[in-house]
Structures are given as C-alpha cells and as structure tokens.
NUFIBA-272039 format. One record per atom (N, C-alpha, C, O, CB): atom name; x, y, z. Coordinates in steps of 0.2 Angstrom, whole numbers, padded with zeros to 4 digits. Each point is the difference from the previous one (the first is absolute). Glycine has a CB too. Layout:
<fizas>
{fiza "CA",{X,Y,Z}}
...
</fizas>
This chain:
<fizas>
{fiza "N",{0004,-0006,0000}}
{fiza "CA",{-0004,0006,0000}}
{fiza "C",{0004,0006,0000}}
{fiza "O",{0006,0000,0003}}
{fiza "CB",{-0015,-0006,0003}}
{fiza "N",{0008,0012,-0009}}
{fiza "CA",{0002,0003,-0002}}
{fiza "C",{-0001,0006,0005}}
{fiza "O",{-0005,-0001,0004}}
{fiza "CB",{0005,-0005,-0014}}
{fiza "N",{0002,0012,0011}}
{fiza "CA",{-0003,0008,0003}}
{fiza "C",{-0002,0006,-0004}}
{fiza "O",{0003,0005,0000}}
{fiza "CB",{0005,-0009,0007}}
{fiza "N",{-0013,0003,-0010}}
{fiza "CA",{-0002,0004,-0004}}
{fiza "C",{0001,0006,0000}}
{fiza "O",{0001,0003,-0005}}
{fiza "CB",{-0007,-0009,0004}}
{fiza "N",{0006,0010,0008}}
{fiza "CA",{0001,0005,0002}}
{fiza "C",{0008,0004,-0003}}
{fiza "O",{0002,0006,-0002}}
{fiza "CB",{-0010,-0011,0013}}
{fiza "N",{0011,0001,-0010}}
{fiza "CA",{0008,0000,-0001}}
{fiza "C",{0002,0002,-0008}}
{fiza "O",{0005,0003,-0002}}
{fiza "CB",{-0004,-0013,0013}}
{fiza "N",{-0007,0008,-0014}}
{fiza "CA",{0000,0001,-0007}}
{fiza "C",{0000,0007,-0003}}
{fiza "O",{-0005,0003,0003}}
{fiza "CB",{0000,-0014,-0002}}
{fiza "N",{0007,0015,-0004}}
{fiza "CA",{0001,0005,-0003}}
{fiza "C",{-0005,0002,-0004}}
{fiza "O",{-0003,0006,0001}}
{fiza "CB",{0014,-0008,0000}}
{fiza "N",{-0013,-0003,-0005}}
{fiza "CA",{-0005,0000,-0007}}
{fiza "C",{-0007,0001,0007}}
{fiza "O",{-0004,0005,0000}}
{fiza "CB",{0011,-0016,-0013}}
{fiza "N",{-0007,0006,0016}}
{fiza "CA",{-0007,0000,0006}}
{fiza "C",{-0001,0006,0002}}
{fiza "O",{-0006,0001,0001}}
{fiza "CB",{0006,-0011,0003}}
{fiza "N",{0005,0016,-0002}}
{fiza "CA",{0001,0005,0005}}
{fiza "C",{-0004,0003,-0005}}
{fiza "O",{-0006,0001,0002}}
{fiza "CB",{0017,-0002,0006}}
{fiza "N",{-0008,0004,-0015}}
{fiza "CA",{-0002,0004,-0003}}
{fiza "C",{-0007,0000,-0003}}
{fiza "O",{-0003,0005,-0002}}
{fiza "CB",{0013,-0004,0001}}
{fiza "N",{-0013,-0009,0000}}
{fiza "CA",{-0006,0000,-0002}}
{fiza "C",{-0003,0002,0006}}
{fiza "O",{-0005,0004,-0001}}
{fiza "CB",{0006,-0011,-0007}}
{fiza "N",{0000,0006,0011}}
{fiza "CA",{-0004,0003,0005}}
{fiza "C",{-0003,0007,0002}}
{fiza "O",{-0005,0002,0001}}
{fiza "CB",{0011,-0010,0001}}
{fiza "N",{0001,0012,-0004}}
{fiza "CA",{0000,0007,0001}}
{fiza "C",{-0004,0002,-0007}}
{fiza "O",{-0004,0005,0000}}
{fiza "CB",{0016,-0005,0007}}
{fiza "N",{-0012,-0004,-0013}}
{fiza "CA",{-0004,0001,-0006}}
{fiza "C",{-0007,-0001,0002}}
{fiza "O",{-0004,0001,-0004}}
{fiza "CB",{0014,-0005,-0002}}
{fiza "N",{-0012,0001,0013}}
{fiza "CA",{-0006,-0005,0000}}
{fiza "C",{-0004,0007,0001}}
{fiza "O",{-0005,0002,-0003}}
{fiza "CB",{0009,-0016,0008}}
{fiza "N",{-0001,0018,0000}}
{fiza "CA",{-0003,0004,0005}}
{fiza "C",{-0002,0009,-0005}}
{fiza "O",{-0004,0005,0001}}
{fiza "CB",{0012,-0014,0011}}
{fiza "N",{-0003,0007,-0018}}
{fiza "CA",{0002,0007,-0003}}
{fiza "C",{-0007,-0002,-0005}}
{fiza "O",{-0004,0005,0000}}
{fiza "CB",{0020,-0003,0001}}
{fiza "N",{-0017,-0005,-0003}}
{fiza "CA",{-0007,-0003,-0005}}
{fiza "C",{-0004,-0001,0002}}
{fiza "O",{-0005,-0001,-0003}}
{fiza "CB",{0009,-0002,-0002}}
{fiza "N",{-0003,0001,0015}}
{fiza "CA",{-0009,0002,-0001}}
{fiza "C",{0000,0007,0001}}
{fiza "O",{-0006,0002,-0001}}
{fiza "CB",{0000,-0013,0007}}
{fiza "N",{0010,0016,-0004}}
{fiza "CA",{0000,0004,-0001}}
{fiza "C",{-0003,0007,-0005}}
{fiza "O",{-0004,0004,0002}}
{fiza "CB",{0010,-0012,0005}}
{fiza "N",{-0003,0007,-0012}}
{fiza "CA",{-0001,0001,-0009}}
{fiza "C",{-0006,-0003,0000}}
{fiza "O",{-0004,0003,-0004}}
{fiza "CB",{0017,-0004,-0002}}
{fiza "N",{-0015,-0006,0009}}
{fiza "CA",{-0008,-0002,-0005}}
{fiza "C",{-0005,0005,0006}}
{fiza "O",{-0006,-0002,-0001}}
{fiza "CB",{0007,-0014,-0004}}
{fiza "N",{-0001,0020,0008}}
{fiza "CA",{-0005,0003,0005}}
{fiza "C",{-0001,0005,-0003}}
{fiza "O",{-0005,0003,0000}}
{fiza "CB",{0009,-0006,0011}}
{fiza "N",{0001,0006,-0015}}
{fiza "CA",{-0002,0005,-0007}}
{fiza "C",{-0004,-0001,-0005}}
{fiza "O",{-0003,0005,-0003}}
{fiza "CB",{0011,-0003,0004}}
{fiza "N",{-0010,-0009,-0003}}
{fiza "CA",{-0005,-0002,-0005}}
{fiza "C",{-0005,0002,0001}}
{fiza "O",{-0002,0001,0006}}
{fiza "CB",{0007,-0009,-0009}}
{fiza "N",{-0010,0009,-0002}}
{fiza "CA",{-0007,0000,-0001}}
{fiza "C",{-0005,-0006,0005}}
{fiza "O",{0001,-0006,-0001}}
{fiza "CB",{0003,0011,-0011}}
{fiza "N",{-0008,-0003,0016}}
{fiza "CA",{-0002,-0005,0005}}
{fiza "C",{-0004,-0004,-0006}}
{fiza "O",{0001,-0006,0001}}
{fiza "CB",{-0002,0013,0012}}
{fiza "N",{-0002,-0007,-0016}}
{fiza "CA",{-0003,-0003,-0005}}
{fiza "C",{0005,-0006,-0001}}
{fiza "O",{-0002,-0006,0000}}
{fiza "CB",{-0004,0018,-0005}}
{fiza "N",{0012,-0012,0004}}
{fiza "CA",{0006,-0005,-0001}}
{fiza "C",{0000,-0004,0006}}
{fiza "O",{0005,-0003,-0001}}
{fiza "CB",{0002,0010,-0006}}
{fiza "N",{-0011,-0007,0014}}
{fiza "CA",{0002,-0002,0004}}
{fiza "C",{-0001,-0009,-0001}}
{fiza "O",{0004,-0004,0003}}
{fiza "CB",{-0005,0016,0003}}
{fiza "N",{-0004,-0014,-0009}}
{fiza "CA",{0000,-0008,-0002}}
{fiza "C",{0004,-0002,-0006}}
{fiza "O",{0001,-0006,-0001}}
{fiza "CB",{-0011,0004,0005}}
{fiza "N",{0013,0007,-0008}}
{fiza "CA",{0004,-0001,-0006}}
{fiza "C",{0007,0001,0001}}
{fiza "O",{0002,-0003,0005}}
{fiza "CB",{-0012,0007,-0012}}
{fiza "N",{0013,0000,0004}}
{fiza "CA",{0007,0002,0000}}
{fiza "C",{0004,0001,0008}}
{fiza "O",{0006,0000,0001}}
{fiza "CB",{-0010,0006,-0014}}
{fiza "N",{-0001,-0005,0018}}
{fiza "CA",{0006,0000,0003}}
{fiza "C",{0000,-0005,0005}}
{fiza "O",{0004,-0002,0004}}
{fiza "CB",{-0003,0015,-0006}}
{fiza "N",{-0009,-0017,0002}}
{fiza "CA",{0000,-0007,0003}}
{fiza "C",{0007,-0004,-0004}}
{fiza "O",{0005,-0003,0003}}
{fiza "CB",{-0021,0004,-0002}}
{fiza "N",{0016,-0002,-0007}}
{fiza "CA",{0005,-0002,-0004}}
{fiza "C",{0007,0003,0000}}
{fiza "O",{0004,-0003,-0002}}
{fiza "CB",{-0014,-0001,-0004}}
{fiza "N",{0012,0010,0009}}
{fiza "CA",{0006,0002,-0001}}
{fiza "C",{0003,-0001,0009}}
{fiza "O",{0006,0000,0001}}
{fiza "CB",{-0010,0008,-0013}}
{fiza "N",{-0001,-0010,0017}}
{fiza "CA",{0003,-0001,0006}}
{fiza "C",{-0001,-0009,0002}}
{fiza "O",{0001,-0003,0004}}
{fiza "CB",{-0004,0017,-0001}}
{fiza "N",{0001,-0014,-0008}}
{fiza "CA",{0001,-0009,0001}}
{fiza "C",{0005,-0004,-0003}}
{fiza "O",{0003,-0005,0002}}
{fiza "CB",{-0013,0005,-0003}}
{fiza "N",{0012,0006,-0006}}
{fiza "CA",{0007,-0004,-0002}}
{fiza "C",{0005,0004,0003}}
{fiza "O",{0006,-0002,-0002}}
{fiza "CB",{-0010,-0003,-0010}}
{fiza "N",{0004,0011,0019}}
{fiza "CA",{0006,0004,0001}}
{fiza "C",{0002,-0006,0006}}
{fiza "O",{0006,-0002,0002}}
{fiza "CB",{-0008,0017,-0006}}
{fiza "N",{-0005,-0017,0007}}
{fiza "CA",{0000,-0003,0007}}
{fiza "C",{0004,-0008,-0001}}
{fiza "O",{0004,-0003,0004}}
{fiza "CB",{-0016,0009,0001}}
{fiza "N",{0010,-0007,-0010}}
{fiza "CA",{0002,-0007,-0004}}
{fiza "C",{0009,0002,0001}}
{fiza "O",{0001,-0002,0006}}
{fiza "CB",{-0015,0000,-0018}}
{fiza "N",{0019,0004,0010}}
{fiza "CA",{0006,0002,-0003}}
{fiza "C",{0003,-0002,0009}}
{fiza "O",{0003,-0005,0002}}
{fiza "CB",{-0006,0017,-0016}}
{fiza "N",{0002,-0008,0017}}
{fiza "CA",{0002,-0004,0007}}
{fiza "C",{-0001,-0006,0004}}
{fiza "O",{0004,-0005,0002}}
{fiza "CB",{-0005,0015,-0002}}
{fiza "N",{-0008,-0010,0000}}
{fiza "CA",{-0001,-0006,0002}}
{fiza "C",{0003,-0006,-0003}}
{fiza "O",{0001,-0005,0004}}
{fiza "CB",{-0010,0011,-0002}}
{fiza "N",{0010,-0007,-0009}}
{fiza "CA",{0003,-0006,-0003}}
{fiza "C",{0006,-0001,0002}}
{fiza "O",{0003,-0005,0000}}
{fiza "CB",{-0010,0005,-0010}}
{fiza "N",{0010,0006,0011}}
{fiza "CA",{0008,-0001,0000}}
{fiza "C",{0000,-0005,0009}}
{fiza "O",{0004,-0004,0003}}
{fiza "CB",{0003,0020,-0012}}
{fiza "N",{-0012,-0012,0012}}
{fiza "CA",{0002,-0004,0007}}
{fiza "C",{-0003,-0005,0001}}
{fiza "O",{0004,-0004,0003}}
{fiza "CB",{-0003,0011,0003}}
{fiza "N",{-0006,-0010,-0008}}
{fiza "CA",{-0003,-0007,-0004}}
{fiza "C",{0003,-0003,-0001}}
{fiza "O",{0000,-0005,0004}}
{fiza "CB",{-0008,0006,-0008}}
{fiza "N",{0013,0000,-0001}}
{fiza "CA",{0007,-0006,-0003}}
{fiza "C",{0003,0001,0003}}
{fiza "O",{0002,-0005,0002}}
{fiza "CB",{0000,0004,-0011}}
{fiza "N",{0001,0006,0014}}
{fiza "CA",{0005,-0001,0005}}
{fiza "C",{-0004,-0005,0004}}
{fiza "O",{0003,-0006,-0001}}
{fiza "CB",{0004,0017,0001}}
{fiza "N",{-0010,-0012,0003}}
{fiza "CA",{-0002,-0006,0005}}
{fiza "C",{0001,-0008,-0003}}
{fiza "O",{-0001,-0005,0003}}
{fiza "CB",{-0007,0013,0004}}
{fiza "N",{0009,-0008,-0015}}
{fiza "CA",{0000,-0006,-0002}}
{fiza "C",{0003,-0006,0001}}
{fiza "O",{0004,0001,-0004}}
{fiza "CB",{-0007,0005,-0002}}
{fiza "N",{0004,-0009,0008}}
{fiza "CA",{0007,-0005,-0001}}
{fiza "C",{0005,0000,-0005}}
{fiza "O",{0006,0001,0001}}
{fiza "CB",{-0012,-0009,0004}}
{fiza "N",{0003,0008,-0010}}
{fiza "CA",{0004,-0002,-0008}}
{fiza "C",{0001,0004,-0004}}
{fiza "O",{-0004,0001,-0005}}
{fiza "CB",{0001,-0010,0005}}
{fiza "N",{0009,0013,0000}}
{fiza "CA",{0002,0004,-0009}}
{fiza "C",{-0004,-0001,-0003}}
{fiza "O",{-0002,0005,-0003}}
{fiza "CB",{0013,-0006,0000}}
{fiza "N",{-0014,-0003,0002}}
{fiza "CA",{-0005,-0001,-0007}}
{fiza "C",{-0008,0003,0002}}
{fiza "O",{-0003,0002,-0004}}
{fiza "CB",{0011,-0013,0000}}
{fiza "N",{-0008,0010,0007}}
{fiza "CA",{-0006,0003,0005}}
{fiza "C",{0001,0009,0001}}
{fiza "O",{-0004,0005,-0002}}
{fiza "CB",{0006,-0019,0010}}
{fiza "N",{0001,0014,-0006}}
{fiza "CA",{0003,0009,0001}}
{fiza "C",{-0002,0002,-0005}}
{fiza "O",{-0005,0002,-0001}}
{fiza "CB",{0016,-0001,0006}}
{fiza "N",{-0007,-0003,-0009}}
{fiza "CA",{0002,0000,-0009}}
{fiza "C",{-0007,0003,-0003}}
{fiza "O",{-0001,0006,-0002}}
{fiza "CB",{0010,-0018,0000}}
{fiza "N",{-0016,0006,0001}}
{fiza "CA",{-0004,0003,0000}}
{fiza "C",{-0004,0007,0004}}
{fiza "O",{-0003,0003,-0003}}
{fiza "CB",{0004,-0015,-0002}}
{fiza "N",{0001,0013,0011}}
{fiza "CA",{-0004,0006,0003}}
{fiza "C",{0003,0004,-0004}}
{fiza "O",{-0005,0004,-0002}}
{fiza "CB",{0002,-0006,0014}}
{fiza "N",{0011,0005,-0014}}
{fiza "CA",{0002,0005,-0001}}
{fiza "C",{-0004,0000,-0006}}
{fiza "O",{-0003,0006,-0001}}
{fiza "CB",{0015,-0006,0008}}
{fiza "N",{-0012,-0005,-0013}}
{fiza "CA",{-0003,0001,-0005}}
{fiza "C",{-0008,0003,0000}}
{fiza "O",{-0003,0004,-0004}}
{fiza "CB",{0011,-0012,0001}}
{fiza "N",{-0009,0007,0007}}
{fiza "CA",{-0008,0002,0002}}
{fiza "C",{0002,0009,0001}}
{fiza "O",{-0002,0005,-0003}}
{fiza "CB",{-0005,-0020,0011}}
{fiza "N",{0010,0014,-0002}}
{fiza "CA",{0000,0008,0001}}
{fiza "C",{0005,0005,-0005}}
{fiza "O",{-0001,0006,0001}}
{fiza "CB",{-0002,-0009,0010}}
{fiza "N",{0008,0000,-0015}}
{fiza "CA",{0001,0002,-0006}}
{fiza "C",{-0006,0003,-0005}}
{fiza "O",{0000,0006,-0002}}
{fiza "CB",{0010,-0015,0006}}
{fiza "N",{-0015,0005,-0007}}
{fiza "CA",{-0004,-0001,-0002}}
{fiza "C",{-0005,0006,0002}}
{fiza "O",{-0002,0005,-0003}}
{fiza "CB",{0006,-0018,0002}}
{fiza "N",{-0006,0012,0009}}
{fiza "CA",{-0004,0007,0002}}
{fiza "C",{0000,0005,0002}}
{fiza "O",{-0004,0003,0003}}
{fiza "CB",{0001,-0008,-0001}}
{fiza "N",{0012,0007,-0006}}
{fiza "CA",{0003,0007,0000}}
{fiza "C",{0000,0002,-0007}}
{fiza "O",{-0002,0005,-0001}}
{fiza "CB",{0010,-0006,0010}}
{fiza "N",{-0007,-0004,-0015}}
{fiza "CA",{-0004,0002,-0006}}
{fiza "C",{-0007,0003,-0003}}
{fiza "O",{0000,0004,-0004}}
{fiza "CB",{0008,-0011,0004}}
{fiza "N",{-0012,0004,0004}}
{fiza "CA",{-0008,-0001,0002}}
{fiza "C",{-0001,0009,0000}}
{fiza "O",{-0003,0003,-0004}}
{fiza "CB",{0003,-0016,0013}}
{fiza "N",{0004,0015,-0001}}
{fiza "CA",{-0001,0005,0002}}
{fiza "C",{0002,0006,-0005}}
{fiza "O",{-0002,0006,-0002}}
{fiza "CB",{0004,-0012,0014}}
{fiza "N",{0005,0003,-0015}}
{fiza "CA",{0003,0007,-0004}}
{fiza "C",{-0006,0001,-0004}}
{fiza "O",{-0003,0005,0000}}
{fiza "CB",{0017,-0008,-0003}}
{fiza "N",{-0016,-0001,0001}}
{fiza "CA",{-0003,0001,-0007}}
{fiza "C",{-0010,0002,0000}}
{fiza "O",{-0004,0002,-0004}}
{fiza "CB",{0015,-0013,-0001}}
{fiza "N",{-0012,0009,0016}}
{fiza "CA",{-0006,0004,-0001}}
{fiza "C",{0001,0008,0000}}
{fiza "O",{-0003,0005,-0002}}
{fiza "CB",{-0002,-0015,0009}}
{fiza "N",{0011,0010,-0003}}
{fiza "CA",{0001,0011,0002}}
{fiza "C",{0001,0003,-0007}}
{fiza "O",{0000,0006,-0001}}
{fiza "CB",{0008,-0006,0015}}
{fiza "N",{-0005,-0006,-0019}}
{fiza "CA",{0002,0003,-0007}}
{fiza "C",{-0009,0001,-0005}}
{fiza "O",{-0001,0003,-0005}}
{fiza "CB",{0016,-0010,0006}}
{fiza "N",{-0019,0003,0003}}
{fiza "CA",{-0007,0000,-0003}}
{fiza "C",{-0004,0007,0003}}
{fiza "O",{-0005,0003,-0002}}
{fiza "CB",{0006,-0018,-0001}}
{fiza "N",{0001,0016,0011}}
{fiza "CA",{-0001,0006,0001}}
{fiza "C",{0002,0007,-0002}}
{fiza "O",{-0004,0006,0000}}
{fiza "CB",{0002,-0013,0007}}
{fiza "N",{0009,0006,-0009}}
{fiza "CA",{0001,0007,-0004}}
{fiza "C",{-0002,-0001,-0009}}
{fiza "O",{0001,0005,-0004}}
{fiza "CB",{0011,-0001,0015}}
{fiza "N",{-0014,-0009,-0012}}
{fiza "CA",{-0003,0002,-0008}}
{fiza "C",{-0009,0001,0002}}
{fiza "O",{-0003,0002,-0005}}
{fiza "CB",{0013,-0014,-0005}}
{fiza "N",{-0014,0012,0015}}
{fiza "CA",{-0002,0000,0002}}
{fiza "C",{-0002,0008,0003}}
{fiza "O",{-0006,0001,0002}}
{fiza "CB",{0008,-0014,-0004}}
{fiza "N",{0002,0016,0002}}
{fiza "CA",{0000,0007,0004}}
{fiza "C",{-0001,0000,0007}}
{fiza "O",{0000,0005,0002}}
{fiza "CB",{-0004,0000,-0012}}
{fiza "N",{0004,-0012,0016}}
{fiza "CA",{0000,0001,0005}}
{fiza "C",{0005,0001,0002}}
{fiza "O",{-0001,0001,0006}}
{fiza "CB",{-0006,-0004,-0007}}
{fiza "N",{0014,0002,-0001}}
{fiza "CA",{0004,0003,0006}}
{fiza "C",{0004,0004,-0005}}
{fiza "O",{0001,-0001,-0006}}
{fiza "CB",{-0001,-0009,0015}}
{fiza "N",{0003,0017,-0006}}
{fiza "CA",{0002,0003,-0003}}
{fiza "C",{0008,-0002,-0002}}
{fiza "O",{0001,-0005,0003}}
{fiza "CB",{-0011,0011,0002}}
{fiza "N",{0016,-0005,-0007}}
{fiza "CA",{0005,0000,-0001}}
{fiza "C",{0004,0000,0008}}
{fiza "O",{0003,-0005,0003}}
{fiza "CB",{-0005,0009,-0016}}
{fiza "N",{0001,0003,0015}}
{fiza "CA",{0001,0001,0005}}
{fiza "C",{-0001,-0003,0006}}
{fiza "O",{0004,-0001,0005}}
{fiza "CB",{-0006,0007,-0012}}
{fiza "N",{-0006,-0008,0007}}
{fiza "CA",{-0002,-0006,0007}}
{fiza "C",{0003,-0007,-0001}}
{fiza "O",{-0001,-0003,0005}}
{fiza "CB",{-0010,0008,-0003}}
{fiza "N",{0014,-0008,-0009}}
{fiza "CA",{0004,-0006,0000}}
{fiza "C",{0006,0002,0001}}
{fiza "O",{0004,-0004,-0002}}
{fiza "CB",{-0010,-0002,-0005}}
{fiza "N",{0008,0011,0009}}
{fiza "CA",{0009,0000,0003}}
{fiza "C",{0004,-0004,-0005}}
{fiza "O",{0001,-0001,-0006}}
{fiza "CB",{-0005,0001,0021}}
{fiza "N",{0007,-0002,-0010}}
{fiza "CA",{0005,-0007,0000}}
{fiza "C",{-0003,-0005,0001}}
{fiza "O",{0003,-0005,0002}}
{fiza "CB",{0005,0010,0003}}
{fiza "N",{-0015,-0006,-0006}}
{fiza "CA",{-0002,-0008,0003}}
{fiza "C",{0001,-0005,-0007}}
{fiza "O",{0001,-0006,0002}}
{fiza "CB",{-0011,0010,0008}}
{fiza "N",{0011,-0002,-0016}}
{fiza "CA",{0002,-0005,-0004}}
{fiza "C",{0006,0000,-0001}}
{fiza "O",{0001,-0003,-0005}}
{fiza "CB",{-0009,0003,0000}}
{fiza "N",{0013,0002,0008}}
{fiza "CA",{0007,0001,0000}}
{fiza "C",{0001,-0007,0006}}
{fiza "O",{0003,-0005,-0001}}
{fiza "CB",{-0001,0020,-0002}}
{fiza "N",{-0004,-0012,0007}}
{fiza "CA",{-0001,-0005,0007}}
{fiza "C",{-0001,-0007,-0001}}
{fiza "O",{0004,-0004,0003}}
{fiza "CB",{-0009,0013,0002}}
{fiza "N",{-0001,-0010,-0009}}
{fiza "CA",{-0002,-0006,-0002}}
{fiza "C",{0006,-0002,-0003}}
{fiza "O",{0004,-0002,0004}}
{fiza "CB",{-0017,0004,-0005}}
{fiza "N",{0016,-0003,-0006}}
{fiza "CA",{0004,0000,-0004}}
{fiza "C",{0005,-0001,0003}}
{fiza "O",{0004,-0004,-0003}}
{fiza "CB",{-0008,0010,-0004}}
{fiza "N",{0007,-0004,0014}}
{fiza "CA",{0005,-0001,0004}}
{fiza "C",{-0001,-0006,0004}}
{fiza "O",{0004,-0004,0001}}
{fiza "CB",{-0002,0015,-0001}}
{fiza "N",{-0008,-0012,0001}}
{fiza "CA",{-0001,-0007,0004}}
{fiza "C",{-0002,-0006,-0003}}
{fiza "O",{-0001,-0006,0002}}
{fiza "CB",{-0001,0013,0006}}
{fiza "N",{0000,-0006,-0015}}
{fiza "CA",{0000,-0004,-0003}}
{fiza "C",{0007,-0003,-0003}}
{fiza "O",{0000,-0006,0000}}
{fiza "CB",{-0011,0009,0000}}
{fiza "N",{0016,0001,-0002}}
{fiza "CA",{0007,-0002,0000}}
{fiza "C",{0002,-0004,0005}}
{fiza "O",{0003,-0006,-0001}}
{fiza "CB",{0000,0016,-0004}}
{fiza "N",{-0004,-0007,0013}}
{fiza "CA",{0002,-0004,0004}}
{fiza "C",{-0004,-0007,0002}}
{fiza "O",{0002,-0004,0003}}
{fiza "CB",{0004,0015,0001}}
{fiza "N",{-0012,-0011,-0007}}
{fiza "CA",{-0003,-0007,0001}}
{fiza "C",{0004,-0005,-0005}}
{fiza "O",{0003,-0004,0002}}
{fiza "CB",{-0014,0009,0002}}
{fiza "N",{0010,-0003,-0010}}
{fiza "CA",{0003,-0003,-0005}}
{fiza "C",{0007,-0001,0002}}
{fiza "O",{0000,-0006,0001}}
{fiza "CB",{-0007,0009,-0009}}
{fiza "N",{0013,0000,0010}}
{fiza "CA",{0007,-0003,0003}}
{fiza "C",{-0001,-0005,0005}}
{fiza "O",{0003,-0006,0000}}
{fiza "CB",{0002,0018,0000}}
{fiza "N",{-0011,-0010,0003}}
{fiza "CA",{0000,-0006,0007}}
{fiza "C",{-0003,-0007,-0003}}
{fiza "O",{0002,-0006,0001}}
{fiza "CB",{-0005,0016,0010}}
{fiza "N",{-0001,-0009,-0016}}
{fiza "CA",{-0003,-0007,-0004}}
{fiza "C",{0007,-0003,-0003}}
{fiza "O",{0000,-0006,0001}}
{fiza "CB",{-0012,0011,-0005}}
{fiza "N",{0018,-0002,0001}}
{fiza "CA",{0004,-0003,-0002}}
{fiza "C",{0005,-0003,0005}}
{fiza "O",{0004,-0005,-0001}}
{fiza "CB",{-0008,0012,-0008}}
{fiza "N",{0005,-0003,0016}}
{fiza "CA",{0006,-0003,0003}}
{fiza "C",{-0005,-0007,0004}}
{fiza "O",{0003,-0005,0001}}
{fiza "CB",{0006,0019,0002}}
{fiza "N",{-0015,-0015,-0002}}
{fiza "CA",{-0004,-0003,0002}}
{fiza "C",{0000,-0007,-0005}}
{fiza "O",{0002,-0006,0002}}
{fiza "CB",{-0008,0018,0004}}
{fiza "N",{0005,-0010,-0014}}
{fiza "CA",{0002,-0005,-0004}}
{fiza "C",{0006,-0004,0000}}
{fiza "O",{0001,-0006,-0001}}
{fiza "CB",{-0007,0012,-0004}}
{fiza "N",{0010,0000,0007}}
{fiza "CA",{0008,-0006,0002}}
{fiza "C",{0000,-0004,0004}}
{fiza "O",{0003,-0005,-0001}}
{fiza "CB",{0004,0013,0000}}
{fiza "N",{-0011,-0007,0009}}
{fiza "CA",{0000,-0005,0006}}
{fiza "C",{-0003,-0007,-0003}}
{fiza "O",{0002,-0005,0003}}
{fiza "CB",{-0004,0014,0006}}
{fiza "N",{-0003,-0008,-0016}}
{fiza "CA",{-0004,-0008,0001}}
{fiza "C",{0005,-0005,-0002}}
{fiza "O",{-0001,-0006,0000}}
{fiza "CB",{-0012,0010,-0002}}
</fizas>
C-alpha cells in the first residue's frame, strides 16, 4: 500500500479540486444538473482515483486508477473548454486552470509510466 498523500500529482489535484469548484460557482445555475454536475465529478474523480490505486496491492491495479484519473482530467479539460465556446466562462475566469490541468496530466502520465516499469 501506498501513501497517497505523499504523492505530488495527489497534492495538486487536490488543490485543482477545490479551485474548480470554485470557478463552477460562477456558472449559470441553470447548469447546475449539467456542466457543472459533470465538471465536479470528473475534477473529484482525478484525486479520488489516484488514492483508490494507491490502496491497491498490485502495479497493475494502481495502473488502472491512474488511468481512470488520467482520463477524468481530459474529461474536465475539455468540459471548461466547452464552457468558454459556450460564453460561460470568460478567458479571464479560466485563469490558469487549463494550464493546471495540462500539468497534471503530464504528471499522471509520468507516473503511469514509472508504474509500468514495476510490473
């Protein structure tokens, strides 16, 4: 078993987790069963799975969570990219959060590979 905490990638999703529900509190309440139901499911997802595979027994086991939360950081890029074609978020109100994302999904993907070397 692993320490998820201890993980770098986990720290920052995290910090990602809290920054986007933040940014979805801006959206149109109207969005609240749509886009931002779905945009805090897959940010919550991006931590949760990384600590889910950490409790697994087996590399291979891990392997899949990281993919999964690898997976629910693309999810996310591509809902906040459907909010700014959408005119709900301004340039402005997405900051850095696709920068952010883009950063942690590099480091998911590093960690999927060094993880591939253990099995």
């Amino acid at each position: 078993m692993r320490n998820f905490k201890e993980l770098g990638v986990w720290q920052e999703s995290r910090v990602l987790t809290k920054e986007i529900y933040l940014l979805t509190n801006s959206l149109p309440h109207d969005e609240k069963f749509g886009l931002i139901s779905q945009i805090r499911r897959c940010v919550i997802s991006i931590p949760s799975n990384i600590a889910e595979g950490a409790a697994k027994d087996s590399q291979k086991d891990f392997l899949r969570y990281l993919q999964i939360s690898l997976g629910s950081s693309f999810e996310l890029e591509i809902h906040l990219i459907l909010c700014a074609d959408l005119e709900l978020l301004s340039k402005e109100k997405m900051g850095n959060h696709i920068e952010n994302i883009e950063r942690i999904q590099k480091r998911i993907s590093s960690l999927i590979k060094f993880v591939k070397t253990q099995i």
